[in-house]
PDB file of the backbone (N, CA, C, O) and the ligand in Angstrom, with CONECT records:
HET     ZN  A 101       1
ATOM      1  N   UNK A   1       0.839  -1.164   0.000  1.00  0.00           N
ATOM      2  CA  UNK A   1       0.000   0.000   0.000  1.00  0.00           C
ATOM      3  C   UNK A   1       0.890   1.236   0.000  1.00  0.00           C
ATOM      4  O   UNK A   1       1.985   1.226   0.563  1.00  0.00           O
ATOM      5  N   UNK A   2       0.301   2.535  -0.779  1.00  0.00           N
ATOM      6  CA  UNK A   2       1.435   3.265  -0.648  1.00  0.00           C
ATOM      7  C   UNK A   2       0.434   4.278  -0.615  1.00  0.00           C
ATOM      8  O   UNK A   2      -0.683   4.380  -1.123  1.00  0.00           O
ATOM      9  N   UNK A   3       1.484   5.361   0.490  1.00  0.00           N
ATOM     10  CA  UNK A   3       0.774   6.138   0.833  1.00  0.00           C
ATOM     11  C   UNK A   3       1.097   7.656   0.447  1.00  0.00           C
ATOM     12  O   UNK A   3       2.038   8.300   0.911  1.00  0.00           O
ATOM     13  N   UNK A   4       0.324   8.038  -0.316  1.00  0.00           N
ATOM     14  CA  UNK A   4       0.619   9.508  -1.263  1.00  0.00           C
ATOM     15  C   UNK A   4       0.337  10.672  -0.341  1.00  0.00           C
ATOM     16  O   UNK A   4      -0.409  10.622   0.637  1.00  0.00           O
ATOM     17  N   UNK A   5       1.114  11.877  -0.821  1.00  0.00           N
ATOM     18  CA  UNK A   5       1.196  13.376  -0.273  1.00  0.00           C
ATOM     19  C   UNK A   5       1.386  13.676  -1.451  1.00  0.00           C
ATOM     20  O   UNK A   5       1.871  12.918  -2.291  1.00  0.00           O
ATOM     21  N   UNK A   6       0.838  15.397  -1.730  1.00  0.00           N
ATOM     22  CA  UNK A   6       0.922  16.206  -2.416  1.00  0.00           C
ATOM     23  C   UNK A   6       2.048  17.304  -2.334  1.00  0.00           C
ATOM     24  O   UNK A   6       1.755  18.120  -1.459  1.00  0.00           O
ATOM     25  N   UNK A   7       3.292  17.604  -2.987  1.00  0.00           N
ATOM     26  CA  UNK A   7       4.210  18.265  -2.675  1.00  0.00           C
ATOM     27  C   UNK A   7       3.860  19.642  -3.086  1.00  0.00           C
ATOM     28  O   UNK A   7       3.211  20.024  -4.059  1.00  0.00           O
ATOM     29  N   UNK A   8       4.519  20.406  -1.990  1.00  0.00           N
ATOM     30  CA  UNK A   8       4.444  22.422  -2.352  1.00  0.00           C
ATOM     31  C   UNK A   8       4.521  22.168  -4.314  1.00  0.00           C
ATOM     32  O   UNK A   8       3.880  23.002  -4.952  1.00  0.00           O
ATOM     33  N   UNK A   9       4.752  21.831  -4.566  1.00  0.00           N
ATOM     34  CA  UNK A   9       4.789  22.027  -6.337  1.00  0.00           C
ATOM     35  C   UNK A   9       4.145  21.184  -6.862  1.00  0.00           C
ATOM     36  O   UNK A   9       4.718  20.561  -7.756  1.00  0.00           O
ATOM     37  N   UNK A  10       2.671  20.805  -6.526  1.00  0.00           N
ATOM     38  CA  UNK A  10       1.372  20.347  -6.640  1.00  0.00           C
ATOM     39  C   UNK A  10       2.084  18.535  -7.649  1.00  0.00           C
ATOM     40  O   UNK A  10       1.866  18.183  -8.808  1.00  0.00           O
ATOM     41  N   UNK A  11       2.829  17.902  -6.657  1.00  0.00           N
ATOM     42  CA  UNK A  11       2.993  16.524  -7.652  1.00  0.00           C
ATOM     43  C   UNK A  11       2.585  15.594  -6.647  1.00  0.00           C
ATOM     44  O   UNK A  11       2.820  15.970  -5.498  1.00  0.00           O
ATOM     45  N   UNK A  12       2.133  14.678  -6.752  1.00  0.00           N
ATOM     46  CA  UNK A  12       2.056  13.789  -6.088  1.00  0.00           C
ATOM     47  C   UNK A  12       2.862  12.857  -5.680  1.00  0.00           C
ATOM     48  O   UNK A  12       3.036  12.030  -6.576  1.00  0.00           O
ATOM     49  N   UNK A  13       3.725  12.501  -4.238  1.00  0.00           N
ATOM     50  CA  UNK A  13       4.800  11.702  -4.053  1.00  0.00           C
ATOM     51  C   UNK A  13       4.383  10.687  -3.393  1.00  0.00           C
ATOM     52  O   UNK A  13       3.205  10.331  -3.425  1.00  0.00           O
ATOM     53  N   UNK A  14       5.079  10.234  -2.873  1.00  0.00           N
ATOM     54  CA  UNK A  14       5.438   8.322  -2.724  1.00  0.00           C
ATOM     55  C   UNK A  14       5.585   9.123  -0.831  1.00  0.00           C
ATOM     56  O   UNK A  14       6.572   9.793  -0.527  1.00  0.00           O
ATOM     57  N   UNK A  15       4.429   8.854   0.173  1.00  0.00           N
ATOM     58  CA  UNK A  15       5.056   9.517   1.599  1.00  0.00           C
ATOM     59  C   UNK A  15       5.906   8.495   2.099  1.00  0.00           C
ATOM     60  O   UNK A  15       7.100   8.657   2.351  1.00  0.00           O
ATOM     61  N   UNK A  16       4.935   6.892   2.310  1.00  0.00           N
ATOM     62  CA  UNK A  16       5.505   5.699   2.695  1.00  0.00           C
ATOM     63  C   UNK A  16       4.888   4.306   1.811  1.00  0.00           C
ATOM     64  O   UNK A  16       3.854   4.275   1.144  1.00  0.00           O
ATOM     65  N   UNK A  17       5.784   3.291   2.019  1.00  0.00           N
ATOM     66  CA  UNK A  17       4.791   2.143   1.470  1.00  0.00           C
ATOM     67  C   UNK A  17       4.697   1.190   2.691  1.00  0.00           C
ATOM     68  O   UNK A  17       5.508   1.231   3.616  1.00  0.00           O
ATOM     69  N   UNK A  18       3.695   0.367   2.631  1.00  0.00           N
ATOM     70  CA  UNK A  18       3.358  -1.062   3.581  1.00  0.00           C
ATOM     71  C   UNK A  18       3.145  -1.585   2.527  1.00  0.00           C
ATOM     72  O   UNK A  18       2.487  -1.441   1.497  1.00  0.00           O
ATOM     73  N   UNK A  19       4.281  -2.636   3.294  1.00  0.00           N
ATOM     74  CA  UNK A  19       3.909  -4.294   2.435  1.00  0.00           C
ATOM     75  C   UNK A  19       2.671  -4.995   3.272  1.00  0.00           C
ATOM     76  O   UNK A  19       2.631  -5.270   4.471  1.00  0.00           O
ATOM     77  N   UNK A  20       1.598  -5.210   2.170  1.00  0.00           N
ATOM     78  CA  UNK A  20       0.114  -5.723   2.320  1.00  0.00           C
ATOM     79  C   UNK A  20       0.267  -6.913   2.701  1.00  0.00           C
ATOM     80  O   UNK A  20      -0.773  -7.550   2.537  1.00  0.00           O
ATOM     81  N   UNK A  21       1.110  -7.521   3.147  1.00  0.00           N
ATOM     82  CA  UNK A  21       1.370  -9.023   3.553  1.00  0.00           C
ATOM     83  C   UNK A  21       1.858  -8.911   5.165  1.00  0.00           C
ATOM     84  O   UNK A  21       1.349  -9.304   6.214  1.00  0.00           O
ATOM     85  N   UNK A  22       2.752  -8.384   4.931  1.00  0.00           N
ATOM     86  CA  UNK A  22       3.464  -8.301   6.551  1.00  0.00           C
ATOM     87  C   UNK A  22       2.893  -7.270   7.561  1.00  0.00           C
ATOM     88  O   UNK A  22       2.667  -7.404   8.763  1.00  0.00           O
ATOM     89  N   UNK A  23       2.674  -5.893   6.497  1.00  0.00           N
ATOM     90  CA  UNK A  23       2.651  -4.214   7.097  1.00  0.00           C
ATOM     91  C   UNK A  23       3.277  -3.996   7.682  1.00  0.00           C
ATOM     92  O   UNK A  23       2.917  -3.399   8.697  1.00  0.00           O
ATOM     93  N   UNK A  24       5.104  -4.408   7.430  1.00  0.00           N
ATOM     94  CA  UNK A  24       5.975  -3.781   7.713  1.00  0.00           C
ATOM     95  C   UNK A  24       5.994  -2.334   6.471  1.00  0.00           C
ATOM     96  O   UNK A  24       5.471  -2.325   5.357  1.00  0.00           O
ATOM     97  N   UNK A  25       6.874  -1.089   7.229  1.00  0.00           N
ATOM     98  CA  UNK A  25       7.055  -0.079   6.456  1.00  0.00           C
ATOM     99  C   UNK A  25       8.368  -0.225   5.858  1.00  0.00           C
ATOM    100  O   UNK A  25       9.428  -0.331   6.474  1.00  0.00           O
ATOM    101  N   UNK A  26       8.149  -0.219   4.202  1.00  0.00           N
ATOM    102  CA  UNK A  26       9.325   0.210   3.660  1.00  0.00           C
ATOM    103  C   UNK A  26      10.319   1.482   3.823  1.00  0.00           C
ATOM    104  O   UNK A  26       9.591   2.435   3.542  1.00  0.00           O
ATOM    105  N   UNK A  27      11.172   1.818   4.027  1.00  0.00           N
ATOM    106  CA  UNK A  27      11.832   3.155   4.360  1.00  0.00           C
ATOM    107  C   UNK A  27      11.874   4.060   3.057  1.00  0.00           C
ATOM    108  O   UNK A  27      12.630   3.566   2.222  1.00  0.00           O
ATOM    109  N   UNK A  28      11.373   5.058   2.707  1.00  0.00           N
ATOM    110  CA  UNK A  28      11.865   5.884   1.848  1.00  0.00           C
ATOM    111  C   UNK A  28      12.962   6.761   1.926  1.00  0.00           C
ATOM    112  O   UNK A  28      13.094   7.458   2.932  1.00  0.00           O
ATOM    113  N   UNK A  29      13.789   6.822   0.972  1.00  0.00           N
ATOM    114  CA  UNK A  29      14.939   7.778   0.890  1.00  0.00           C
ATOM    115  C   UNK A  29      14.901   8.774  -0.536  1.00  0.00           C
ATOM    116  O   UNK A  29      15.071   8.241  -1.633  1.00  0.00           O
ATOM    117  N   UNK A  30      14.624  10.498  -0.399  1.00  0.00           N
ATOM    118  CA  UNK A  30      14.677  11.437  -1.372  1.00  0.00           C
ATOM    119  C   UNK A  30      14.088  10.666  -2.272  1.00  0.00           C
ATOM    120  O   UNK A  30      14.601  10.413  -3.363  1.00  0.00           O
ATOM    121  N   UNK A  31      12.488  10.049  -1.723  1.00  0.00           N
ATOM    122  CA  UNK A  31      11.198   9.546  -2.795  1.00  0.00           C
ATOM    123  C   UNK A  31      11.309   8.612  -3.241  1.00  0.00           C
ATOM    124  O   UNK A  31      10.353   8.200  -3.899  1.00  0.00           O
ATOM    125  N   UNK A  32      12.659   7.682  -3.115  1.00  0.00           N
ATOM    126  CA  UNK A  32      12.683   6.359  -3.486  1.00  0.00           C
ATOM    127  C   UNK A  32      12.493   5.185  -2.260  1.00  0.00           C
ATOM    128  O   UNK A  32      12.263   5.595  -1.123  1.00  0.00           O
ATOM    129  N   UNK A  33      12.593   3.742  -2.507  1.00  0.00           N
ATOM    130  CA  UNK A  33      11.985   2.830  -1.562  1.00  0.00           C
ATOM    131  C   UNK A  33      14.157   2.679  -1.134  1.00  0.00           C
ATOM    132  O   UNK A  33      15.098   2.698  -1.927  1.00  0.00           O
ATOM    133  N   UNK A  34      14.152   2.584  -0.030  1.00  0.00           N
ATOM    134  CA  UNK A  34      15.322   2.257   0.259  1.00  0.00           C
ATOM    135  C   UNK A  34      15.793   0.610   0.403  1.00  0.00           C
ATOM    136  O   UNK A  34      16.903   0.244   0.789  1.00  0.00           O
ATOM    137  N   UNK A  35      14.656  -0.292  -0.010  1.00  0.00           N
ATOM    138  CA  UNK A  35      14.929  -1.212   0.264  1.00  0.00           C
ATOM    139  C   UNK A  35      13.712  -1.755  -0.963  1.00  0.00           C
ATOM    140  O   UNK A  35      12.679  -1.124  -1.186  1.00  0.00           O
ATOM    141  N   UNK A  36      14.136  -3.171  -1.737  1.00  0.00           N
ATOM    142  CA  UNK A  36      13.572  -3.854  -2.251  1.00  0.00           C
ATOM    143  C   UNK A  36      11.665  -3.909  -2.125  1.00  0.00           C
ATOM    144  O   UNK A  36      11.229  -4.312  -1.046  1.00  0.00           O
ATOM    145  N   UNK A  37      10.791  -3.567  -3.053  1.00  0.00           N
ATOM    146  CA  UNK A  37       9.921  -3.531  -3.347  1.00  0.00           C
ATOM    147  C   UNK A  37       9.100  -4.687  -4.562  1.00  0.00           C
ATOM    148  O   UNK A  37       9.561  -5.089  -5.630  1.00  0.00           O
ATOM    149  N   UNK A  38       7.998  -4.945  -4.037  1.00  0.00           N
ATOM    150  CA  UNK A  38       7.310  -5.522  -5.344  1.00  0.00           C
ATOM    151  C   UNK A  38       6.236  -4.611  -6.046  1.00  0.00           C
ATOM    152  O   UNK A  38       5.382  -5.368  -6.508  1.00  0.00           O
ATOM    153  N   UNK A  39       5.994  -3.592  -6.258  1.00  0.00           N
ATOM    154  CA  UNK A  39       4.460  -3.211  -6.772  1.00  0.00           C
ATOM    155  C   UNK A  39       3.656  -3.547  -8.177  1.00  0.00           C
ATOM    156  O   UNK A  39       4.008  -3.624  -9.354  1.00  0.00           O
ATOM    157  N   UNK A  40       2.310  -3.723  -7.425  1.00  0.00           N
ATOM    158  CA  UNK A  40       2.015  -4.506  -8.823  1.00  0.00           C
ATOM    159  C   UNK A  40       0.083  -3.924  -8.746  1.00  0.00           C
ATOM    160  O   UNK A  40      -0.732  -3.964  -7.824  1.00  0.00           O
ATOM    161  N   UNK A  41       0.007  -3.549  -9.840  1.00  0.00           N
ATOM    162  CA  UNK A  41      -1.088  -2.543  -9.960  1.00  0.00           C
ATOM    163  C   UNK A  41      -2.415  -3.261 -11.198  1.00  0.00           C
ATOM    164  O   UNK A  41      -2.390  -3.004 -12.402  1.00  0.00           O
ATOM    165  N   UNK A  42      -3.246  -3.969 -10.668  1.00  0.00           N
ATOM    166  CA  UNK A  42      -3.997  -4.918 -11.434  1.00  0.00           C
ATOM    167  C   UNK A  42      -5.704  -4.186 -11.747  1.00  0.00           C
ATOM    168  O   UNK A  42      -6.644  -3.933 -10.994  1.00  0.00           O
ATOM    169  N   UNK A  43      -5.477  -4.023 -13.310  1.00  0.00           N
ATOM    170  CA  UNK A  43      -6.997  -3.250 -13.497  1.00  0.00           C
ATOM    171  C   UNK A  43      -7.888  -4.557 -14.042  1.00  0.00           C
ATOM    172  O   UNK A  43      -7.684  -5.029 -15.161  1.00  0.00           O
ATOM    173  N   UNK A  44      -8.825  -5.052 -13.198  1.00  0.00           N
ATOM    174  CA  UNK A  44      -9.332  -6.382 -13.840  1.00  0.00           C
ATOM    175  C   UNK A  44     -10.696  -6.111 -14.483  1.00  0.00           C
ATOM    176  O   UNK A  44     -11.719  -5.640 -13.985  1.00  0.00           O
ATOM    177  N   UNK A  45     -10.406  -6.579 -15.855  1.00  0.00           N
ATOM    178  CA  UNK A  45     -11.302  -6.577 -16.923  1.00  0.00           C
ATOM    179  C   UNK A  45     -12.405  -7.743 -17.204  1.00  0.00           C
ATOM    180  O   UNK A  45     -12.504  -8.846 -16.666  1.00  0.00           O
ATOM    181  N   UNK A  46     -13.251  -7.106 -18.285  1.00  0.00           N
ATOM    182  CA  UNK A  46     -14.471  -7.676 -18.792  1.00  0.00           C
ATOM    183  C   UNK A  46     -14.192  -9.406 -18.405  1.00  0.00           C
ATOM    184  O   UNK A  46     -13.008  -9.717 -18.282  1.00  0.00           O
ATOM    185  N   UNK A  47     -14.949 -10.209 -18.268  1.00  0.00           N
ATOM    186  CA  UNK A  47     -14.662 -11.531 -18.177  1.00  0.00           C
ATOM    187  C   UNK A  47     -14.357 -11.965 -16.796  1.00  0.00           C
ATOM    188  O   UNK A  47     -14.570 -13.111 -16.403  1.00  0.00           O
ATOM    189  N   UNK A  48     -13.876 -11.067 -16.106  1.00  0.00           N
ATOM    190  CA  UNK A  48     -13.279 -11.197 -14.541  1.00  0.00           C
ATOM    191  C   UNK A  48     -14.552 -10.942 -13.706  1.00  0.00           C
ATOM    192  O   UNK A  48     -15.230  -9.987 -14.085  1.00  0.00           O
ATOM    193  N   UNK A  49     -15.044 -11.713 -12.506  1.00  0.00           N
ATOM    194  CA  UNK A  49     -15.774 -11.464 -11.374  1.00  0.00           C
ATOM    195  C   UNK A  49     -15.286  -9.936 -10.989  1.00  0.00           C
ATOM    196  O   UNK A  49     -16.253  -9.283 -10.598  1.00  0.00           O
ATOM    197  N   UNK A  50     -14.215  -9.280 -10.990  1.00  0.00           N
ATOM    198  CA  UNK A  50     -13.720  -8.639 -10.441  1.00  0.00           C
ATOM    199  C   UNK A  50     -13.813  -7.024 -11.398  1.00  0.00           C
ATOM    200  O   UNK A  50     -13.374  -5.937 -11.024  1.00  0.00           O
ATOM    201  N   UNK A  51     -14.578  -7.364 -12.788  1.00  0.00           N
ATOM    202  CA  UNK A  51     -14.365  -6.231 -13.738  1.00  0.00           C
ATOM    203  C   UNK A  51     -14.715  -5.167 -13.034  1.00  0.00           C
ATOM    204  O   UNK A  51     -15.756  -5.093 -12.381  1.00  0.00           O
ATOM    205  N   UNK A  52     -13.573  -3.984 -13.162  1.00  0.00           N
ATOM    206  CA  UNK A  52     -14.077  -2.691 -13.119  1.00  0.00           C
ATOM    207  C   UNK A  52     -13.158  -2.567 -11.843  1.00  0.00           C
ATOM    208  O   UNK A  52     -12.924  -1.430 -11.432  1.00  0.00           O
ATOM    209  N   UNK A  53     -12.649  -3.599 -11.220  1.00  0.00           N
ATOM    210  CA  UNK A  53     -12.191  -3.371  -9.994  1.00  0.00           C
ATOM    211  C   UNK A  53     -10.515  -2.668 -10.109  1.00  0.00           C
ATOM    212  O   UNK A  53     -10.076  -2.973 -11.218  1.00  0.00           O
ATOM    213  N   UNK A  54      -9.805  -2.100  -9.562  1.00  0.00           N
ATOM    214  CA  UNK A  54      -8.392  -1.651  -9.369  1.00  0.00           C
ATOM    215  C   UNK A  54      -7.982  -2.378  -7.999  1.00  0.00           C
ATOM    216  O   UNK A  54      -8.705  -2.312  -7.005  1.00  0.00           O
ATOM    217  N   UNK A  55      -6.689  -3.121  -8.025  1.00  0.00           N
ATOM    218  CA  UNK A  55      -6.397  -3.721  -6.600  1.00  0.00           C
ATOM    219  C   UNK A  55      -4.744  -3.721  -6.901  1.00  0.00           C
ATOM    220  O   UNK A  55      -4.234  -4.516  -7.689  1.00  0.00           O
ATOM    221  N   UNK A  56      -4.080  -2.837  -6.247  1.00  0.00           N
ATOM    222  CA  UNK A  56      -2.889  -2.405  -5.591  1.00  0.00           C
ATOM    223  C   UNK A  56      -2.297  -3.371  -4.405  1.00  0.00           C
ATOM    224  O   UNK A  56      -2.908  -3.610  -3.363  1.00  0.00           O
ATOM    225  N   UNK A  57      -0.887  -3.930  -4.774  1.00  0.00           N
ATOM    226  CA  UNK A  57      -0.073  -4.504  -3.870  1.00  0.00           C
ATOM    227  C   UNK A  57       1.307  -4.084  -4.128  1.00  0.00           C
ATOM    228  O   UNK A  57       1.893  -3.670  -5.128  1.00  0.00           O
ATOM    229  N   UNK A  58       1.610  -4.299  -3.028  1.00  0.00           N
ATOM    230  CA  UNK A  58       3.100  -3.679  -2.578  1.00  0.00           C
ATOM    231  C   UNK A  58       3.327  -5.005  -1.586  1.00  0.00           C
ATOM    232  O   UNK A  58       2.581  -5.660  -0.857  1.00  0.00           O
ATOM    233  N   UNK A  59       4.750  -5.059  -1.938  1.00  0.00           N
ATOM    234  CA  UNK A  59       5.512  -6.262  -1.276  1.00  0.00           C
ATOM    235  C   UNK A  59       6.762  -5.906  -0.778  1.00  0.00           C
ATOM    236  O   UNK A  59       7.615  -5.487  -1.560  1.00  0.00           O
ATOM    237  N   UNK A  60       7.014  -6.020   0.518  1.00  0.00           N
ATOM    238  CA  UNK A  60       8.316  -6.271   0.721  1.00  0.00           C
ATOM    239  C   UNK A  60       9.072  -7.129  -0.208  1.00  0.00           C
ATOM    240  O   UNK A  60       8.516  -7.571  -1.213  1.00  0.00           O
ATOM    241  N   UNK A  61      10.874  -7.516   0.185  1.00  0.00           N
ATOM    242  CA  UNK A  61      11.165  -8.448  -1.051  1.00  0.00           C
ATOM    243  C   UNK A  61      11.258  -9.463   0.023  1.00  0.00           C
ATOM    244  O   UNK A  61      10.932 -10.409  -0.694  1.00  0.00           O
ATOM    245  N   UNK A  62      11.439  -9.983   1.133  1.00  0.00           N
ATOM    246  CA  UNK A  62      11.099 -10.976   2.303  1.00  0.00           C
ATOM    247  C   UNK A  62       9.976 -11.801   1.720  1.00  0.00           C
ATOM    248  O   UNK A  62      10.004 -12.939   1.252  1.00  0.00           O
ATOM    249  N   UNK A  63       8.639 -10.655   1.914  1.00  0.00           N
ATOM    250  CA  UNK A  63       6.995 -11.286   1.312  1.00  0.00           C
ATOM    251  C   UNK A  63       7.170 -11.772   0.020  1.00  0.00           C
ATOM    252  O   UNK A  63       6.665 -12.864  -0.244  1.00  0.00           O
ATOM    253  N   UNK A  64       7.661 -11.293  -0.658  1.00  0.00           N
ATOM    254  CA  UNK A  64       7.859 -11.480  -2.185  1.00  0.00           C
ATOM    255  C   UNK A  64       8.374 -12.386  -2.746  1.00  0.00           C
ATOM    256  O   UNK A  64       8.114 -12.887  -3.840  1.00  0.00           O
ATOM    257  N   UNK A  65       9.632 -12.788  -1.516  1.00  0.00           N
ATOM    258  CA  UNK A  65      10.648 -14.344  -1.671  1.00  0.00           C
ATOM    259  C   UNK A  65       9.622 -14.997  -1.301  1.00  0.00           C
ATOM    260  O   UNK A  65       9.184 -15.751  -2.170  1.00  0.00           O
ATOM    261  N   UNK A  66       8.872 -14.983   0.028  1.00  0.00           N
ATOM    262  CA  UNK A  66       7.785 -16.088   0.304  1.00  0.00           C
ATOM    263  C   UNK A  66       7.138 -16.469  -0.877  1.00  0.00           C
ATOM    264  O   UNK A  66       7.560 -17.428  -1.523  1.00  0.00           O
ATOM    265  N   UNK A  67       6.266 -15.895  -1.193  1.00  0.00           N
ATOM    266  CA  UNK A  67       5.444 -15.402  -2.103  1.00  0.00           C
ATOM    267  C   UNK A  67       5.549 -16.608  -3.496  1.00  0.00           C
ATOM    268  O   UNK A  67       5.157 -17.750  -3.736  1.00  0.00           O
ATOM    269  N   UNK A  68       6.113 -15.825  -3.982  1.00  0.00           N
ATOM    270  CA  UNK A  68       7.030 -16.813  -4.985  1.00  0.00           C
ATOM    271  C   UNK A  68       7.336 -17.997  -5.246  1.00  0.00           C
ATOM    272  O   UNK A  68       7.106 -18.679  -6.245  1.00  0.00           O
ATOM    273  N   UNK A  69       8.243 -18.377  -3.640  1.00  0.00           N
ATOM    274  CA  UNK A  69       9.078 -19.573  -3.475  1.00  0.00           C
ATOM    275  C   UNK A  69       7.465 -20.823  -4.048  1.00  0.00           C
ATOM    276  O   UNK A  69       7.625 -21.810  -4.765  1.00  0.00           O
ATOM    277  N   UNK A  70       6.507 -20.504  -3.649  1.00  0.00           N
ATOM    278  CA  UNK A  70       4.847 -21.367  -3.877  1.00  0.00           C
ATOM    279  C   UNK A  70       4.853 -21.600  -5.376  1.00  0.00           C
ATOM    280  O   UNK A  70       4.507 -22.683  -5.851  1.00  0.00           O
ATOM    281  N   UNK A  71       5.278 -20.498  -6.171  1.00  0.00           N
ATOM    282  CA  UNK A  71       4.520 -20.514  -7.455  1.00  0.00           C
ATOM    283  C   UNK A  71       5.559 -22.344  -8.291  1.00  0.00           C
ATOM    284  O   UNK A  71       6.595 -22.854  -7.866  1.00  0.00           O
ATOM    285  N   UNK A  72       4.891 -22.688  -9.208  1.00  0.00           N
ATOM    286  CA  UNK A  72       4.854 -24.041 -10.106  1.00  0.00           C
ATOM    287  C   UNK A  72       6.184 -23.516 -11.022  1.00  0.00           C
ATOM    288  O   UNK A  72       7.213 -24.145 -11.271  1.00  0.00           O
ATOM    289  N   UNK A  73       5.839 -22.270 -11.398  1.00  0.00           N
ATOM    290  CA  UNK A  73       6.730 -21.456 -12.656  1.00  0.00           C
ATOM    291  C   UNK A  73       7.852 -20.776 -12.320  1.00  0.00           C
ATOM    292  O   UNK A  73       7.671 -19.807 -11.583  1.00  0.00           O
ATOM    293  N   UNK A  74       9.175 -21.061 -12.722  1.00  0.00           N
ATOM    294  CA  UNK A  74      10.070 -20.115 -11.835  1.00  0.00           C
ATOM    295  C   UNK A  74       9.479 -18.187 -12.370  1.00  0.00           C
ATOM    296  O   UNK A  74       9.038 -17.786 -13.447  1.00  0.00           O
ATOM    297  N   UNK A  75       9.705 -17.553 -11.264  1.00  0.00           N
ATOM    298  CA  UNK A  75       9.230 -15.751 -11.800  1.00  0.00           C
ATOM    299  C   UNK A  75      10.800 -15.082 -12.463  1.00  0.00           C
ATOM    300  O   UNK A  75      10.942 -13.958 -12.946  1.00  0.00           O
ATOM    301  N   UNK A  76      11.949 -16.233 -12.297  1.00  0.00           N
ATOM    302  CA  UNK A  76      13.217 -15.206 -13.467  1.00  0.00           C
ATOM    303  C   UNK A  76      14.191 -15.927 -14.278  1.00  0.00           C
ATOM    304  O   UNK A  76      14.893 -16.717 -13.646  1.00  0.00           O
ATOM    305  N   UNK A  77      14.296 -15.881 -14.926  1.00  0.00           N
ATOM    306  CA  UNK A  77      15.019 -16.175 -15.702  1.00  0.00           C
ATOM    307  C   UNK A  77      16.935 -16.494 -14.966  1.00  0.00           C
ATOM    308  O   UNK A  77      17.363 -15.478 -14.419  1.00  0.00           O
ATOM    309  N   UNK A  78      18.023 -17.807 -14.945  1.00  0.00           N
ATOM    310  CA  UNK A  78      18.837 -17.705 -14.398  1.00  0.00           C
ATOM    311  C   UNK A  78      19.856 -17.169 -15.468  1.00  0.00           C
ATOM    312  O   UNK A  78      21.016 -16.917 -15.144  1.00  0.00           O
TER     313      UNK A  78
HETATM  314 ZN    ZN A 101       6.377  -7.916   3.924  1.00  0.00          ZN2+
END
């Protein structure tokens, strides 16, 4: 989950993120994540139970190794 502020020069920044698994806080440093992130931003379409819906995750890379380690398919290339 990430949590937005509006800066004096009307942009929208990055304040903090929580990983939606753990809700530990990622640390930001000068607007970047200081530490390993997953974000993954899913607009689910026509055909989906879910059409019309927007659902936002953010991962630590801890959650993300978990995460993963489950899936059948490796997620990279060696
Ligand atoms: Zn986590």
């Amino acid at each position: 989950m990430q949590k937005r502020i509006v800066s004096k020069r009307n942009v929208s920044e990055i304040e903090k993120i929580i990983c939606n698994q753990c809700g530990e806080e990622i640390p930001m440093i000068s607007g970047r994540p200081a530490a390993g992130v997953c974000s993954i931003r899913q607009v689910w379409g026509y055909g989906s139970d879910k059409d019309g819906e927007v659902h936002e995750i953010d991962l630590c890379e801890k959650c993300y190794d978990e995460w993963t380690a489950g899936f059948a398919v490796r997620v990279f290339d060696l």
